[in-house]
VOBA-1610 file (N, C-alpha, C; in pm, whole numbers, padded with zeros to 5 digits, always signed):
BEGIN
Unk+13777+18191+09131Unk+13692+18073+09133Unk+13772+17949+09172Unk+13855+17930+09127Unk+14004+17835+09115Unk+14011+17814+09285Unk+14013+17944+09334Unk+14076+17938+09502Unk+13930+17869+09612Unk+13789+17963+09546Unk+13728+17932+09617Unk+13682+17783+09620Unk+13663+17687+09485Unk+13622+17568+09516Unk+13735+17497+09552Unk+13923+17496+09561Unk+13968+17441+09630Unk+13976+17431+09804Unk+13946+17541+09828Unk+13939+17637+09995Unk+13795+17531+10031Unk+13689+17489+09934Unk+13598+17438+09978Unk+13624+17288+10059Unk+13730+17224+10010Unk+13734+17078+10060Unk+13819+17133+10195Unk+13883+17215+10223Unk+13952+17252+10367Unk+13847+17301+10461Unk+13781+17380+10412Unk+13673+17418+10528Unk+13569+17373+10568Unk+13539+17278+10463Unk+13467+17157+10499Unk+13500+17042+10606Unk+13618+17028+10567Unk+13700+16901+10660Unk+13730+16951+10789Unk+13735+17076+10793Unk+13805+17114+10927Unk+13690+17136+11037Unk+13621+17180+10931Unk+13457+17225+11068Unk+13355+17099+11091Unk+13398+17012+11057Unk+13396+16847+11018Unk+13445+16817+11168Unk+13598+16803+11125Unk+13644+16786+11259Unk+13669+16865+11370Unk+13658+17014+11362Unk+13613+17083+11512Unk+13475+17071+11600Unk+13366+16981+11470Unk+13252+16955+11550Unk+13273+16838+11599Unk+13344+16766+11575Unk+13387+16643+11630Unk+13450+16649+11736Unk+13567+16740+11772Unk+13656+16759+11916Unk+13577+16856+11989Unk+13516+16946+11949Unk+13480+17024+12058Unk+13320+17054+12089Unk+13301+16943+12036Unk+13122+16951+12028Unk+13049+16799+12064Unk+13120+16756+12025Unk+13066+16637+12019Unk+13154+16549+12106Unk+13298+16523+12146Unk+13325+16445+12247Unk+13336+16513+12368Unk+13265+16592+12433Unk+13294+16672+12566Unk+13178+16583+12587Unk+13052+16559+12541Unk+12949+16457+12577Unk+12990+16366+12611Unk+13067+16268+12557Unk+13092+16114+12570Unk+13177+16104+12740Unk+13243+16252+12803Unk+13328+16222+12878Unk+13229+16244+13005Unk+13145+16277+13019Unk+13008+16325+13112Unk+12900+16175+13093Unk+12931+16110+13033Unk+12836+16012+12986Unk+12907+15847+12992Unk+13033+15847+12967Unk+13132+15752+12951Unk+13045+15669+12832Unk+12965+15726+12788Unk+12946+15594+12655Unk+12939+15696+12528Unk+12884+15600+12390Unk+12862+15581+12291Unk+12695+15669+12297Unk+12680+15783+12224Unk+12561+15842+12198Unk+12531+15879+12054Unk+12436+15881+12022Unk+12404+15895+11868Unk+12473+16079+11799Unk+12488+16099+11932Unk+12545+16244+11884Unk+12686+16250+11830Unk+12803+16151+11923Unk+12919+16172+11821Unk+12912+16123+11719Unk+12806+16088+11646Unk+12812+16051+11494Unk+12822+16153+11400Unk+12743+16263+11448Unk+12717+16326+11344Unk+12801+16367+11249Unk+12960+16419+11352Unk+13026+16460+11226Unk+13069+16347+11129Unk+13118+16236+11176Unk+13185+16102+11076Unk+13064+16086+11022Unk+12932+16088+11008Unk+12775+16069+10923Unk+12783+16201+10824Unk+12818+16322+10885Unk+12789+16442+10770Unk+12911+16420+10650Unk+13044+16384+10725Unk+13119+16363+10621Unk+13085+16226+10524Unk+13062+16172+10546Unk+13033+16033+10493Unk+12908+16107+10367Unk+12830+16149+10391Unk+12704+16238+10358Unk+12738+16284+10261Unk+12851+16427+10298Unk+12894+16483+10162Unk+12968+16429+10047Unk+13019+16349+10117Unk+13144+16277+10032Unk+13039+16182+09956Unk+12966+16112+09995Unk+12838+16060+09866Unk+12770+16122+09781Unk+12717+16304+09836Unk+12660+16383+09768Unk+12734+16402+09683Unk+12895+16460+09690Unk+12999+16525+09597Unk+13003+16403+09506Unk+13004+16302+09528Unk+13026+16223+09438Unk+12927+16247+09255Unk+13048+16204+09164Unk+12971+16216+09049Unk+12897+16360+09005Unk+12993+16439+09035Unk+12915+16570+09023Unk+13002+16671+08984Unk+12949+16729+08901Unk+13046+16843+08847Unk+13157+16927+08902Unk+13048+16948+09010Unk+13189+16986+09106Unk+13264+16966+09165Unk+13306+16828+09203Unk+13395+16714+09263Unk+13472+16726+09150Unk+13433+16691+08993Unk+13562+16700+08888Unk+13637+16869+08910Unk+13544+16952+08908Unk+13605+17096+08883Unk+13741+17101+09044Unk+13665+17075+09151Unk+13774+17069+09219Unk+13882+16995+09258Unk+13875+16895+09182Unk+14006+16790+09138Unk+14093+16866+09069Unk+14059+16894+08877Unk+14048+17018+08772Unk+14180+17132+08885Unk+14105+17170+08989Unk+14171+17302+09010Unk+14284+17271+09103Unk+14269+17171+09208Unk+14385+17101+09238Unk+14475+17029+09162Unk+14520+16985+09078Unk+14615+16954+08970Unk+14695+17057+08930Unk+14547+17179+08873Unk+14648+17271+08866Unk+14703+17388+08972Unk+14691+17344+09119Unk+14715+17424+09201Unk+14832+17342+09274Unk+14882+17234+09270Unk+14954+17166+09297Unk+15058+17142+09177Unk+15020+17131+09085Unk+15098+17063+08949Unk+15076+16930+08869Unk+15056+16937+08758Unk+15007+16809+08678Unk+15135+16716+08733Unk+15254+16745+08719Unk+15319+16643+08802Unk+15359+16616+08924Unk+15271+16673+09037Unk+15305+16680+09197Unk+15285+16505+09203Unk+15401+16468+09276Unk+15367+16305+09335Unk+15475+16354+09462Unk+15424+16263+09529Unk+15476+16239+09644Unk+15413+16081+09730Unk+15531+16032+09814Unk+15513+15936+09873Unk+15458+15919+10046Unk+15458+16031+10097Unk+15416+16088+10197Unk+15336+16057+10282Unk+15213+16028+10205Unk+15075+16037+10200Unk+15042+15881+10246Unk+15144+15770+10215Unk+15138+15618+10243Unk+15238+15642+10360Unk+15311+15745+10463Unk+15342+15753+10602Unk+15265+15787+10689Unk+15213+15912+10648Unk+15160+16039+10738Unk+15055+15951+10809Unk+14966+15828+10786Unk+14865+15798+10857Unk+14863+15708+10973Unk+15040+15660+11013Unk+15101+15587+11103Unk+15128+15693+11139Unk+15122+15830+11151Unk+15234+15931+11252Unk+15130+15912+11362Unk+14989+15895+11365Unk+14923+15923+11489Unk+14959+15811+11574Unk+14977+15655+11510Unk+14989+15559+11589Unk+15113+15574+11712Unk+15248+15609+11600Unk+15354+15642+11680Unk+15338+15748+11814Unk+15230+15830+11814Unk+15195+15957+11934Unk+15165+15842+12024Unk+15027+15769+11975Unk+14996+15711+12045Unk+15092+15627+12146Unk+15182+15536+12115Unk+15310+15464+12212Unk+15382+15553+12259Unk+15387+15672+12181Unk+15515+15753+12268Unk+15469+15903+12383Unk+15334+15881+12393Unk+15276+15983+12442Unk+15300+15980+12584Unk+15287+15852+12639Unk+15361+15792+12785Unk+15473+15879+12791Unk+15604+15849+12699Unk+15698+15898+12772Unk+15719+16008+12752Unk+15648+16137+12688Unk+15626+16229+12677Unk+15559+16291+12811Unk+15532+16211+12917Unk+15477+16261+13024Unk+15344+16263+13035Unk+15268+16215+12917Unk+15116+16234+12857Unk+15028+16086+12942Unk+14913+16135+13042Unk+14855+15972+13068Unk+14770+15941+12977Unk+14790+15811+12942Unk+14728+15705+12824Unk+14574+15684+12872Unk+14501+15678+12822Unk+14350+15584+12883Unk+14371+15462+12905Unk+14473+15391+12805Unk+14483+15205+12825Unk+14643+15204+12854Unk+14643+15067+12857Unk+14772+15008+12819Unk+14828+15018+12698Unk+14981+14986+12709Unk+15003+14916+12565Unk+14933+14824+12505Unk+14920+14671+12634Unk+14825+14589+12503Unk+14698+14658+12449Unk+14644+14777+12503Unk+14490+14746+12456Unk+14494+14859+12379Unk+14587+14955+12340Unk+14614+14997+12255Unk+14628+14970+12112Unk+14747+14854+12148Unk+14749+14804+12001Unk+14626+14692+11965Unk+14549+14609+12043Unk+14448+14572+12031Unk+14341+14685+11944Unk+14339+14799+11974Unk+14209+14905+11915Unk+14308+14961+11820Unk+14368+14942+11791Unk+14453+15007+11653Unk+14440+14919+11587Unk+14472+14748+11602Unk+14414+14673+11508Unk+14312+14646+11489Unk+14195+14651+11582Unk+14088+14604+11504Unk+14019+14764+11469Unk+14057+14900+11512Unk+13983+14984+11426Unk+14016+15004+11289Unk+14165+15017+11267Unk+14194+14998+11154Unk+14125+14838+11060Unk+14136+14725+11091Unk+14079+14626+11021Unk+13947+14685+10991Unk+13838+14774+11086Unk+13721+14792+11051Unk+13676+14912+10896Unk+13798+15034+10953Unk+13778+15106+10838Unk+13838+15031+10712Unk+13919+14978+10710Unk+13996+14869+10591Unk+13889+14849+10512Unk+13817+14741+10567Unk+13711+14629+10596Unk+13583+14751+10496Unk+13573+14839+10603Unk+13472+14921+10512Unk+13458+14980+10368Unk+13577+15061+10368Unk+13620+15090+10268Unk+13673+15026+10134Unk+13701+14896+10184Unk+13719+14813+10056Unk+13579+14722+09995Unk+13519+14701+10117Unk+13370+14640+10053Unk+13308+14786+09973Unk+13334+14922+09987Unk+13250+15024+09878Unk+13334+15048+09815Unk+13462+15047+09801Unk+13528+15005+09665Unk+13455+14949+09623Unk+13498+14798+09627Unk+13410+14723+09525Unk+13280+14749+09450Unk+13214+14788+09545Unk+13048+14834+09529Unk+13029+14954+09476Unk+13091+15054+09483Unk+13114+15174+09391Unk+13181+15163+09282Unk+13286+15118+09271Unk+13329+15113+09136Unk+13379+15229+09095Unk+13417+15298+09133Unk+13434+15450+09074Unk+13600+15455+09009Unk+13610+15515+08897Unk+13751+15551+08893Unk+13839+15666+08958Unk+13962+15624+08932Unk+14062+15736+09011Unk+14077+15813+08846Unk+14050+15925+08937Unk+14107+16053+08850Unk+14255+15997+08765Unk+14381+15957+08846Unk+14453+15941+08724Unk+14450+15777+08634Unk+14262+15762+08634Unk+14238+15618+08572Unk+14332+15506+08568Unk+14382+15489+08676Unk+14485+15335+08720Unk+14401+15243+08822Unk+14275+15273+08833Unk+14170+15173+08867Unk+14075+15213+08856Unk+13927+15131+08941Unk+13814+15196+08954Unk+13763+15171+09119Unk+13882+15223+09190Unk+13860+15184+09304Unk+13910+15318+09395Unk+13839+15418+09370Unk+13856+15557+09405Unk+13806+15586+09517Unk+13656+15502+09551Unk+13607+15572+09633Unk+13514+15462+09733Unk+13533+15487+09865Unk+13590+15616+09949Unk+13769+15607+09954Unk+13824+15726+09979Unk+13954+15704+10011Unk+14039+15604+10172Unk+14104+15493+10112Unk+14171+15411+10250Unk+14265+15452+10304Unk+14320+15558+10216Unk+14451+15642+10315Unk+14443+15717+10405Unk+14314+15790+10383Unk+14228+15907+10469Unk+14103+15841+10580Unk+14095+15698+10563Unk+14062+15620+10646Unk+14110+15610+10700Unk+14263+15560+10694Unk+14351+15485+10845Unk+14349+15621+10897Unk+14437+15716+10837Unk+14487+15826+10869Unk+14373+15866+10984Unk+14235+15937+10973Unk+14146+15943+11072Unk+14146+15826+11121Unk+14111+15698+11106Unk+14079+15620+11265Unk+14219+15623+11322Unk+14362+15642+11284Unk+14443+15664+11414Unk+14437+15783+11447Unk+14396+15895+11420Unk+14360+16040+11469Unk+14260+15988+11592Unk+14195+15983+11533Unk+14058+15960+11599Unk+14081+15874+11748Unk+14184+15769+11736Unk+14169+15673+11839Unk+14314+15752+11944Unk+14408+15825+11931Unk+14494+15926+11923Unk+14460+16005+12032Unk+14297+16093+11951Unk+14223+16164+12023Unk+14164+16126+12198Unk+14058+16034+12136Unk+14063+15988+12276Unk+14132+15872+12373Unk+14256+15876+12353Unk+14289+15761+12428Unk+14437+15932+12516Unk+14407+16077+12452Unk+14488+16155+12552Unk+14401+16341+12581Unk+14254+16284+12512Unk+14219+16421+12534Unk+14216+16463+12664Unk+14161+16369+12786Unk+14185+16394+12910Unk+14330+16441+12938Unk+14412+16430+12923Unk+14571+16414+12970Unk+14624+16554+12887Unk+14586+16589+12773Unk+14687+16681+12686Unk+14592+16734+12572Unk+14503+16803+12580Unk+14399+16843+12434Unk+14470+16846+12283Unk+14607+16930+12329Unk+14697+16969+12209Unk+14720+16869+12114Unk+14774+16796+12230Unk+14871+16636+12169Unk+14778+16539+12150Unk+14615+16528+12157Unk+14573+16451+12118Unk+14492+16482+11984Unk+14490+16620+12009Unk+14436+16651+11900Unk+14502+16677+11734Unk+14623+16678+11782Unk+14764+16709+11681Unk+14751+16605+11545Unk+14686+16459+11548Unk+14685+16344+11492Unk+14599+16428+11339Unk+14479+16509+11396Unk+14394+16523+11319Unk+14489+16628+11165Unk+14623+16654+11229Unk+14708+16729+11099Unk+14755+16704+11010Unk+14790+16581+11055Unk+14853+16457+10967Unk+14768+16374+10914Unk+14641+16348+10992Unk+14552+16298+10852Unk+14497+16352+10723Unk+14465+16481+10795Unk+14381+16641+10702Unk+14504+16626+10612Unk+14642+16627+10652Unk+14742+16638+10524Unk+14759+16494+10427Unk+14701+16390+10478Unk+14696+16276+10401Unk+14566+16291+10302Unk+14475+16363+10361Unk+14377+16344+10239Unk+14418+16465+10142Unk+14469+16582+10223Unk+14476+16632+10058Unk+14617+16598+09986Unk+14708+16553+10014Unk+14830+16474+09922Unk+14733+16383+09878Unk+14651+16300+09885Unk+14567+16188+09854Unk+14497+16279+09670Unk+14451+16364+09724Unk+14419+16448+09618Unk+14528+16524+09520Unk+14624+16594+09546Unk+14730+16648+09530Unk+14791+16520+09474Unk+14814+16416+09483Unk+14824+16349+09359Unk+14770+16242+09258Unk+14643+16322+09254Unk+14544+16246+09170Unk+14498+16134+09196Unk+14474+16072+09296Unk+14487+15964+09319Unk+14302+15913+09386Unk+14270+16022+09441Unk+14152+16095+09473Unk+14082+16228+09471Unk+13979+16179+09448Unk+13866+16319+09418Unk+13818+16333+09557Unk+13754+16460+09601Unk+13754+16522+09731Unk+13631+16435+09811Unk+13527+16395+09731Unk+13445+16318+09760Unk+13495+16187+09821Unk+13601+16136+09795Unk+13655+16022+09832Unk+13736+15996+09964Unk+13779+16198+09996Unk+13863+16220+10114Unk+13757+16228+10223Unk+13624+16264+10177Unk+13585+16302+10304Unk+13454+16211+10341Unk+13421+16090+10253Unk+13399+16003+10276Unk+13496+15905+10378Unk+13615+15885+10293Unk+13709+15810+10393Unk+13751+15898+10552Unk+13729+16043+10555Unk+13773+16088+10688Unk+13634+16011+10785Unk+13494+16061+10735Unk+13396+15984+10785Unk+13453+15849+10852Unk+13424+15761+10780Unk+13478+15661+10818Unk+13611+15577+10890Unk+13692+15677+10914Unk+13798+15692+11023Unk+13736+15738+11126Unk+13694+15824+11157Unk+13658+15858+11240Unk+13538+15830+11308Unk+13450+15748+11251Unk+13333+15664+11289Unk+13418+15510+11375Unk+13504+15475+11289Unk+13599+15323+11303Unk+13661+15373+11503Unk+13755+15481+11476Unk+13781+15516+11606Unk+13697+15564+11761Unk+13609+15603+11698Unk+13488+15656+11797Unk+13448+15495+11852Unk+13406+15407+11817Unk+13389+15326+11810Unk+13431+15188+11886Unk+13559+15202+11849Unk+13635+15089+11913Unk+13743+15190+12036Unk+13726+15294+12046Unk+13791+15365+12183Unk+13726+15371+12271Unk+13529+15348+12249Unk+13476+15298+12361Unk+13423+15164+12377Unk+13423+15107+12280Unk+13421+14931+12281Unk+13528+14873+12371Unk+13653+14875+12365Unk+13737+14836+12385Unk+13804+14694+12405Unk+13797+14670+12270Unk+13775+14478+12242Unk+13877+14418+12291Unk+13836+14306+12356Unk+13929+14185+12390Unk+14032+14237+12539Unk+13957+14308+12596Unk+13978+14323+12727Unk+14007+14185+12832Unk+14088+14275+12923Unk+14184+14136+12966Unk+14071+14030+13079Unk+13990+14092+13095Unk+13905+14078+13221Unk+13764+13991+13149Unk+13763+13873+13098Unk+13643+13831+13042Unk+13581+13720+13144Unk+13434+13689+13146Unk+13397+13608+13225Unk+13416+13546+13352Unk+13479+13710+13388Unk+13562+13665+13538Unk+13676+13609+13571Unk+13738+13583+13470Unk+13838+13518+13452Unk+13981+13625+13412Unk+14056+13649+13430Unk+14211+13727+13391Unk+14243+13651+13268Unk+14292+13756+13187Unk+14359+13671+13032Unk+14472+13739+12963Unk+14538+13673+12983Unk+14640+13739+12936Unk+14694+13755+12798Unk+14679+13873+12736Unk+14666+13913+12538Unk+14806+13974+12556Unk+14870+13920+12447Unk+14961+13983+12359Unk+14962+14012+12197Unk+14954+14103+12192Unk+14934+14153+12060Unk+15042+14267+12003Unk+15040+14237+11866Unk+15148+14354+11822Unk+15086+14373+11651Unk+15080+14496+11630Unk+15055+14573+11501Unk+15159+14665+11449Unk+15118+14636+11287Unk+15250+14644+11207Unk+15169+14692+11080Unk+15239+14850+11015Unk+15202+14891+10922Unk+15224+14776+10771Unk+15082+14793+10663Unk+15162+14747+10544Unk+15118+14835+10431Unk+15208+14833+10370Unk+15258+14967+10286Unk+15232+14923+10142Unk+15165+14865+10006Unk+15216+14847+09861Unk+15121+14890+09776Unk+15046+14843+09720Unk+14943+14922+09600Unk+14796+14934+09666Unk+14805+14892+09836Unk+14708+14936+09918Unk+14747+14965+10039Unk+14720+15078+10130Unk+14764+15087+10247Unk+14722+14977+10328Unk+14741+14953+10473Unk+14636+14897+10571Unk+14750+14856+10687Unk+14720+14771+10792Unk+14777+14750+10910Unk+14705+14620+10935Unk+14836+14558+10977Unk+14830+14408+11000Unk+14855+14373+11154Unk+14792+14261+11226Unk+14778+14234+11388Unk+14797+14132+11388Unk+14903+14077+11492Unk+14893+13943+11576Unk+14829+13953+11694Unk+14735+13922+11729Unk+14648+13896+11839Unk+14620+13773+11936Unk+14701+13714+12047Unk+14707+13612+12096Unk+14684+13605+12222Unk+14536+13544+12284Unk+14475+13539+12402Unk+14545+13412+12464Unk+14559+13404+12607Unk+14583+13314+12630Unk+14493+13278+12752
//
């Protein structure tokens, strides 16, 4: 019993996100836009992760992760792993990999997707209220680590699925491993991971075809420099200087 409701938050998340890469953005590249269809998976997760909420079985599979990990598993990990996609992202160039943008407009959609899942996730904090399993707040849910972590997957994804499937898709390992360390040390209940993957991955879908603050406005050339910078302390998130000229 122990195996099967932990096995449940993996096979959930994963067929989550294989409907997401291989179902749902082969549309957007035949279409070049935004369709109500790549929602579905960042909407179903968002979905469950509200359903699981408050429910017996969200505690039982917390319950069985503790003890499948260890009442004292901690690790710090889990506040890196969700910058590993950003770093693909800059270094995928010299890996031989073609980019969809530039550098600037890269880090332009890394800061403002990240500000958006931030942004999200901390207004339902507030509004949920929920506690963390190891009761050191009441600000459990949705999870913001498993937020960034998917929207830089997510933005990862398409800024090299054309160029390299592997390597763009690689981001999505290191987030999947941020939400369950996220869990693995109590810190979140599963409801909270796959709420916050939702919402990464809604944030990136999003602003990879928006593509804000493009250099080309009103006919006019503009020249943006911008630079983004992880911040790391009793909340994750990512910070931007953004300067149009």
């Amino acid at each position: 019993m122990k195996t099967k409701l932990i096995s449940l938050f993996f096979l959930l998340l994963v067929f989550m996100v294989n409907a997401q890469t291989k179902d749902t953005i082969p549309a957007i590249k035949k279409e070049d836009k935004i369709s109500c269809k790549q929602f579905i998976a960042p909407a179903a997760l968002i979905t469950a992760g509200t359903l699981l909420l408050n429910t017996a079985l969200n505690d039982d599979l917390q319950s069985n992760a503790n003890r499948f990990f260890g009442e004292d598993f901690q690790t710090t990990a889990d506040n890196f792993l969700p910058f590993v996609p950003v770093a693909q992202i800059y270094l995928g160039k010299s890996f031989g990999f073609k980019p969809k943008n530039d550098f600037k407009q890269q880090t332009i959609n890394i800061a403002i997707a990240n500000t958006m899942a931030v942004s999200a996730t901390e207004i339902l904090k507030r509004s949920v209220k929920k506690e963390r399993p190891d009761h050191s707040d009441n600000l459990s849910f949705p999870s913001g680590h498993t937020a960034i972590a998917f929207t830089n997957a997510a933005l990862l994804y398409y800024e090299y699925k054309d160029s390299n499937l592997w390597y763009a898709g690689s981001g999505f390992l290191f987030a999947t491993a941020t939400g369950i360390l996220r869990i693995a040390n109590n810190r979140h209940y599963t409801s909270d991971v796959l709420a916050g993957a939702g919402i990464g991955l809604a944030s990136g879908l999003i602003v990879s075809y928006w593509n804000p603050f493009q250099s080309v406005s009103f006919g006019k050339k503009k020249k943006t420099t911008a630079f983004v910078y992880p911040q790391i302390g009793s909340q994750i998130g990512m910070g931007a200087l953004i300067q149009l000229n």
